[in-house]
C-alpha positions as CSV (number, residue, x, y, z in Angstrom):
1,X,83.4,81.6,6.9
2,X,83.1,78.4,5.1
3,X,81.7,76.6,7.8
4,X,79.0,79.8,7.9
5,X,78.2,79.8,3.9
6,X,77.7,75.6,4.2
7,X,75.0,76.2,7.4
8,X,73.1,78.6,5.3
9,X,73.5,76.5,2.1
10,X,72.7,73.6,3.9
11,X,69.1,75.4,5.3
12,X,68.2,76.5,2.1
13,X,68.0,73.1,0.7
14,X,65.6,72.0,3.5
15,X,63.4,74.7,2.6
16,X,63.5,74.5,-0.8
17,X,62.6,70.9,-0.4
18,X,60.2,71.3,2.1
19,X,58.5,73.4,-0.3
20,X,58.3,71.2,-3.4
21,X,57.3,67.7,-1.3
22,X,54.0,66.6,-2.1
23,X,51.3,66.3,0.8
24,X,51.8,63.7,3.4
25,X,49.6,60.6,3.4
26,X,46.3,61.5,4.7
27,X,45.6,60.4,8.0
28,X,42.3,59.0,8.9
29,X,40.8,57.8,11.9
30,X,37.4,57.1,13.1
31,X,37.7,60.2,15.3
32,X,38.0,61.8,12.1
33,X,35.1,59.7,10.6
34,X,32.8,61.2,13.5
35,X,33.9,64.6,14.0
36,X,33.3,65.0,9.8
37,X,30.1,63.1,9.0
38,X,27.9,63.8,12.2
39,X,26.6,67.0,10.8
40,X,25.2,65.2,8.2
41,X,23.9,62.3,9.7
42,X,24.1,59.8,12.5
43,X,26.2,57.5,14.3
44,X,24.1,54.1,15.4
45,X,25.3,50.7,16.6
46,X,24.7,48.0,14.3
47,X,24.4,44.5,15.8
48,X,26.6,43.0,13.4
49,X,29.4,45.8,12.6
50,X,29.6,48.2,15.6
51,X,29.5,51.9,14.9
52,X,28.0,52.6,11.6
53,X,27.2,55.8,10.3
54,X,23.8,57.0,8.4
55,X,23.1,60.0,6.2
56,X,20.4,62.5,6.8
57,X,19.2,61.8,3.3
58,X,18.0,58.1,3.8
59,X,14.6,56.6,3.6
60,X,13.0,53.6,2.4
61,X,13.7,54.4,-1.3
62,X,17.3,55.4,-0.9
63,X,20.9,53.8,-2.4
64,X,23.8,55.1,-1.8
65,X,25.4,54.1,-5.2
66,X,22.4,56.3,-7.1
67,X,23.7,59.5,-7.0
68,X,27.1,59.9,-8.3
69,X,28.8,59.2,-11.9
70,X,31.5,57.4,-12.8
71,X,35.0,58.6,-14.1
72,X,37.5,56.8,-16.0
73,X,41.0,57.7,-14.1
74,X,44.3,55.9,-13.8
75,X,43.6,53.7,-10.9
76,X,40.4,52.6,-12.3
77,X,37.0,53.2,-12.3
78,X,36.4,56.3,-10.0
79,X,32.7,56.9,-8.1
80,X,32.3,60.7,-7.6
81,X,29.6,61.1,-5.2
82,X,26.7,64.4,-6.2
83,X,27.2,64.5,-1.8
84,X,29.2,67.5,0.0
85,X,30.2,64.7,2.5
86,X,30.9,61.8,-0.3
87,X,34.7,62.0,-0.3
88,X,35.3,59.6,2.8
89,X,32.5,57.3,2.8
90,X,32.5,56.2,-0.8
91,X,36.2,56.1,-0.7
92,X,37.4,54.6,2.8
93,X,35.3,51.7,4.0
94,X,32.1,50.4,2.9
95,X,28.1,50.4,2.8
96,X,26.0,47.3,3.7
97,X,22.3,47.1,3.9
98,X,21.9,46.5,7.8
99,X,18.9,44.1,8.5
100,X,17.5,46.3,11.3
101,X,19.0,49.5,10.5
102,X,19.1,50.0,6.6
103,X,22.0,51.3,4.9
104,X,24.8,52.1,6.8
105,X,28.6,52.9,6.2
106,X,31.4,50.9,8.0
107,X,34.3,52.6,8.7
108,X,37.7,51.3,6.7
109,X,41.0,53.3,6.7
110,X,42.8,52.4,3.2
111,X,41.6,54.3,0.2
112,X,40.0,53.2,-3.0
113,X,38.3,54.3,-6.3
114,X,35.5,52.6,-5.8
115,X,34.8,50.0,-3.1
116,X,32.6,47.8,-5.4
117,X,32.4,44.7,-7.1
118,X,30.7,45.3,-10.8
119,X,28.7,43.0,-12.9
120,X,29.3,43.3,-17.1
121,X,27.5,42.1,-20.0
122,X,27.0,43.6,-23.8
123,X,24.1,45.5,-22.5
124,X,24.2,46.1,-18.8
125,X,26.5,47.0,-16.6
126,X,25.9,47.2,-12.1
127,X,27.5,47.2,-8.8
128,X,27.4,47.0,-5.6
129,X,29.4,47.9,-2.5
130,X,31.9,45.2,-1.3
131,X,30.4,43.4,2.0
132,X,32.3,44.6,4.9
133,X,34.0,41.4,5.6
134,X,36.3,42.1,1.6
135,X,39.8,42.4,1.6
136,X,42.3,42.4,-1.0
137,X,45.8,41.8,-1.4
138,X,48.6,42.1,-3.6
139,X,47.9,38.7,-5.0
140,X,44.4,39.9,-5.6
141,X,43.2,37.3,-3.0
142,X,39.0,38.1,-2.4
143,X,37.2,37.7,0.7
144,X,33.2,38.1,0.9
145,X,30.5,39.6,-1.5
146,X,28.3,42.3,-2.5
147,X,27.3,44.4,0.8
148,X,24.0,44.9,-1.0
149,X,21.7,44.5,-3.9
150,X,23.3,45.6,-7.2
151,X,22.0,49.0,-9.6
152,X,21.8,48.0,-13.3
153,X,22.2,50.8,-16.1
154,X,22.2,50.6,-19.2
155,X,26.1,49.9,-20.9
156,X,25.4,53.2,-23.1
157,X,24.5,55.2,-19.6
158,X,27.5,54.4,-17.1
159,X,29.3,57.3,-18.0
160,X,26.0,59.5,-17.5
161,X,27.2,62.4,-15.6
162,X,23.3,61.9,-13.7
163,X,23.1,58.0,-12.9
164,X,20.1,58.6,-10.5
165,X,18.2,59.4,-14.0
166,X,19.3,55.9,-15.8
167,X,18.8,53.6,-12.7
168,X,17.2,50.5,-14.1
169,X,13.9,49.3,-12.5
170,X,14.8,47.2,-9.3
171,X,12.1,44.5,-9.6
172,X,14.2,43.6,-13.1
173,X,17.5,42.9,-11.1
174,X,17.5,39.2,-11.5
175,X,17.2,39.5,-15.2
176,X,19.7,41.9,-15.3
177,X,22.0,39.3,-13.3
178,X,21.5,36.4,-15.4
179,X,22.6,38.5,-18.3
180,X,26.2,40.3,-16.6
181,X,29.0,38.1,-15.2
182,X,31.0,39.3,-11.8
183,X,34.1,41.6,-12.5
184,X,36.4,41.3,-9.2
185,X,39.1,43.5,-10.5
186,X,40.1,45.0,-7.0
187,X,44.3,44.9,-6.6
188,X,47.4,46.9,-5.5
189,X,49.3,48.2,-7.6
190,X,52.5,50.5,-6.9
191,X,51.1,50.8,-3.2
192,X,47.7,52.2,-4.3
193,X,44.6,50.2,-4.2
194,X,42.9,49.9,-7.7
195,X,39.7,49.2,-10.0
196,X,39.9,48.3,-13.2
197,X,36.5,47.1,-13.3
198,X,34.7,46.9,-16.9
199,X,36.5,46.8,-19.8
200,X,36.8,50.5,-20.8
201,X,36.6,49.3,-24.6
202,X,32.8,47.6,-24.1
203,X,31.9,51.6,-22.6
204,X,33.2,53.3,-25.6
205,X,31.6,51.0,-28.2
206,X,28.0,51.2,-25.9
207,X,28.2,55.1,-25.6
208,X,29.7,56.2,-28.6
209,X,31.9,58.2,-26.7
210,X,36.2,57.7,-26.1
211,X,37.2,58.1,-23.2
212,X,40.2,59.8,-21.9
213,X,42.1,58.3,-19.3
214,X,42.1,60.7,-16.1
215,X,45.0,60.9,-13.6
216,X,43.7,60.9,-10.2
217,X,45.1,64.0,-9.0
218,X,42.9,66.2,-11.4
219,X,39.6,63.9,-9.7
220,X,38.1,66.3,-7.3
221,X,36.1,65.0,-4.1
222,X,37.6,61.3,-4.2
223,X,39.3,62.3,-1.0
224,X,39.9,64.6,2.3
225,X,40.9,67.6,1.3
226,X,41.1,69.9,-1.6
227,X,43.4,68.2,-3.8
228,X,45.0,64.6,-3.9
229,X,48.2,63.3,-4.4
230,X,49.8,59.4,-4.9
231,X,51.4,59.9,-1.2
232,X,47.8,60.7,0.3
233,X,46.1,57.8,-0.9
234,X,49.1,55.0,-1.0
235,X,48.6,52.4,1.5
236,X,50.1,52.6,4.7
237,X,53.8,51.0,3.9
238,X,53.0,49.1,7.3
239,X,50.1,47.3,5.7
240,X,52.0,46.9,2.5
241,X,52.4,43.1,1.4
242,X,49.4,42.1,3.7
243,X,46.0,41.4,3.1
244,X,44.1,44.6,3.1
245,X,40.5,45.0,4.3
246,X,38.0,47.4,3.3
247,X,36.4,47.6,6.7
248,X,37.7,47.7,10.0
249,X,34.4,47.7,12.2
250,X,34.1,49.9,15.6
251,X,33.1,48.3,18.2
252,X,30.0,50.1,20.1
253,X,31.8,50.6,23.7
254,X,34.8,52.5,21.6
255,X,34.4,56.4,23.2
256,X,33.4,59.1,20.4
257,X,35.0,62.2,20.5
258,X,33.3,65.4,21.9
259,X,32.3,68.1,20.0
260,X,32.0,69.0,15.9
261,X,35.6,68.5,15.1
262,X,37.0,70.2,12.0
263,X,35.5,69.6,8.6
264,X,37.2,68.9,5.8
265,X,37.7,72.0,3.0
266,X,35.2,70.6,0.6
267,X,32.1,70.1,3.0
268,X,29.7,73.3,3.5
269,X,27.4,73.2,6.7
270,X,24.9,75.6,7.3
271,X,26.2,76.2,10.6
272,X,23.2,77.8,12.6
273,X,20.7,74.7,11.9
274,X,23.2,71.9,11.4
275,X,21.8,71.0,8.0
276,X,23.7,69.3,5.0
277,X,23.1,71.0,1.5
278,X,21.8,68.4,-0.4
279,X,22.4,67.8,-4.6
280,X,20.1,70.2,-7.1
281,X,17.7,67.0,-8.0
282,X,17.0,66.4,-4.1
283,X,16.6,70.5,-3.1
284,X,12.7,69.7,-3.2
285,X,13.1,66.8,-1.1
286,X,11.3,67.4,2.1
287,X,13.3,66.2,5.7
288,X,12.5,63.2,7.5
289,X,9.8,63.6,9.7
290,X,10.7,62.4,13.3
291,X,6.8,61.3,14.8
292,X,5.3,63.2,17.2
293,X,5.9,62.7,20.7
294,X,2.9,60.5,22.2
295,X,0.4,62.2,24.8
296,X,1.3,60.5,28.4
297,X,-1.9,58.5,29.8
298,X,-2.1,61.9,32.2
299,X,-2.4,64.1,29.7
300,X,-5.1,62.4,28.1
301,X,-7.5,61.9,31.4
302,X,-6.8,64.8,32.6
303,X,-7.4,67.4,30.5
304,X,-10.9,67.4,30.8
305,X,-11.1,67.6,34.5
306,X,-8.7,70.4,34.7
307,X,-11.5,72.4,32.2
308,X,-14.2,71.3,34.6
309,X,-12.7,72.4,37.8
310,X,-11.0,75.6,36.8
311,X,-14.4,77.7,36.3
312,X,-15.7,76.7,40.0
313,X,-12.6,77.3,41.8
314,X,-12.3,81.0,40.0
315,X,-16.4,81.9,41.2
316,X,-15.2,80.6,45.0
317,X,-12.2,83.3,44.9
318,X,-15.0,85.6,44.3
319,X,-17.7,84.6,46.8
320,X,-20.2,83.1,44.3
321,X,-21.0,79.4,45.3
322,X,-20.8,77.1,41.9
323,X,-24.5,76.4,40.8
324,X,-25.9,73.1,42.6
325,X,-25.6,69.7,40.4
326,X,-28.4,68.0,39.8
327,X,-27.5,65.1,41.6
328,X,-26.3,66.6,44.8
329,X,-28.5,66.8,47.8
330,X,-28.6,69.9,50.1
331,X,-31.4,69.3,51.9
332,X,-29.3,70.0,55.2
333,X,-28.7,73.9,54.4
């Protein structure tokens, strides 16, 4: 009987722990990269980094730092992208401005904040993505730079909750530069990757505003998934006490997985045209126009002879000869 009562004891303990552990770590791969972003965009082979992966959404104009805000959490500055799909790509590897293909994102597999390397000064504040070749470890060791140009705002709008509205003029970067200093404040700390990044105290004295430290678990869209927890995003304990890098590039041989995959919870696809919702300020924004396929050399000589010769073959069928050309001699009839 004892034996009996210390099974059942002994079971409900493992369910009762079962039910109160946190999440596992969340396990990403670039199968999971592919099956989850191809809806919204798509896989191309960049020269330089392999397997990259663009959105629907970019043209000429476009940066992938301009829509999104910035929050304030416990693990440093947090990027919280205005995109359904912007909880892997601005949080797992990084976006560099390919020379041939424009921006791209290459796929990494250890979570951050924010992938970026900020510039500060009394009035502006920018960043940029880390270059793909970054890496960071628990000695807060740096490898590469800026993976593209930097966006400048104003030090009283980084906390905007619309930074696409306080962008700074482009052609005013290098002004902007020689006024900010770099801020490289990318380390490790309790086995998640953080970004302290500006000095919170020259934000509140810019924007008038205090700001309230945020624990990351209450950030929605900063990861796969619903809702975060420290195990999900922690490094891999594998990886712990190396030198971490942002980017792990794909090679372009590497197979890619068949079929649409699951989405993660977060990411709403209109299913019957394979469209990405796009945010409220972009809803007017017509598609990409793919150019029209060009007329073969055929086509285009002929057309004109198949109009010519139609009409005489149809009065043949019925008997009638086709009127004589000018031209033509029938002196033999």
């Amino acid at each position: 009987m004892r034996t009996a009562k210390a099974i059942v004891l002994s079971l409900m303990l493992l369910l009762l722990s079962g039910s109160w552990s946190s999440p596992a770590r969340a396990e990403v791969s670039f199968d999971f990269f592919y099956s989850n972003l191809r809806p919204y965009g798509s896989w191309e082979v960049s020269a330089r980094y392999g397997r990259v992966w663009q959105p629907s959404v970019y043209s000429a104009d476009w940066n992938p730092y301009y829509d999104g805000h910035w929050v304030y959490a416990d693990v440093g500055w947090t990027w919280v992208s205005d995109y359904d799909w912007g909880a892997v790509p601005y949080h797992y590897g990084t976006w560099v401005e390919d020379p041939e293909i424009g921006w791209v994102w290459v796929p990494g597999y250890v979570w951050a904040p924010s992938w970026v390397v900020f510039r500060t000064g009394p009035d502006y504040i920018g960043w940029a993505p880390v270059a793909p070749e970054f890496s960071v470890g628990l000695s807060a060791s740096f490898g590469g730079g800026a993976g593209g140009p930097f966006v400048f705002v104003s030090a009283h709008d980084f906390v905007a909750p619309r930074l696409r509205t306080c962008i700074l003029p482009e052609s005013r970067t290098r002004l902007f530069v020689n006024q900010t200093r770099v801020v490289n404040t990318i380390v490790v700390e309790r086995n998640v990757v953080v970004n302290r990044g500006p000095d919170v105290r020259i934000i509140e004295r810019a924007s008038g505003r205090r700001l309230r430290e945020v624990p990351i678990e209450q950030v929605a869209r900063i990861a796969p998934g619903r809702r975060v927890s420290r195990e999900q995003i922690a490094v891999d304990r594998q990886r712990v006490g190396r030198s971490l890098r942002v980017a792990e590039p794909v090679a372009a041989s590497r197979a890619v997985p068949r079929g649409g995959g699951q989405r993660t919870d977060h990411q709403e696809i209109d299913r019957k045209h394979e469209t990405y919702r796009r945010p409220a300020h972009q809803a007017d924004r017509p598609p990409r126009e793919r150019p029209a396929p060009r007329a073969s050399i055929r086509d285009t000589f002929d057309a004109p002879t198949r109009q010519e010769v139609r009409p005489e073959r149809k009065q043949e069928r019925k008997g009638v000869k086709p009127p004589r050309r000018p031209h033509e001699d029938h002196s033999h009839e």
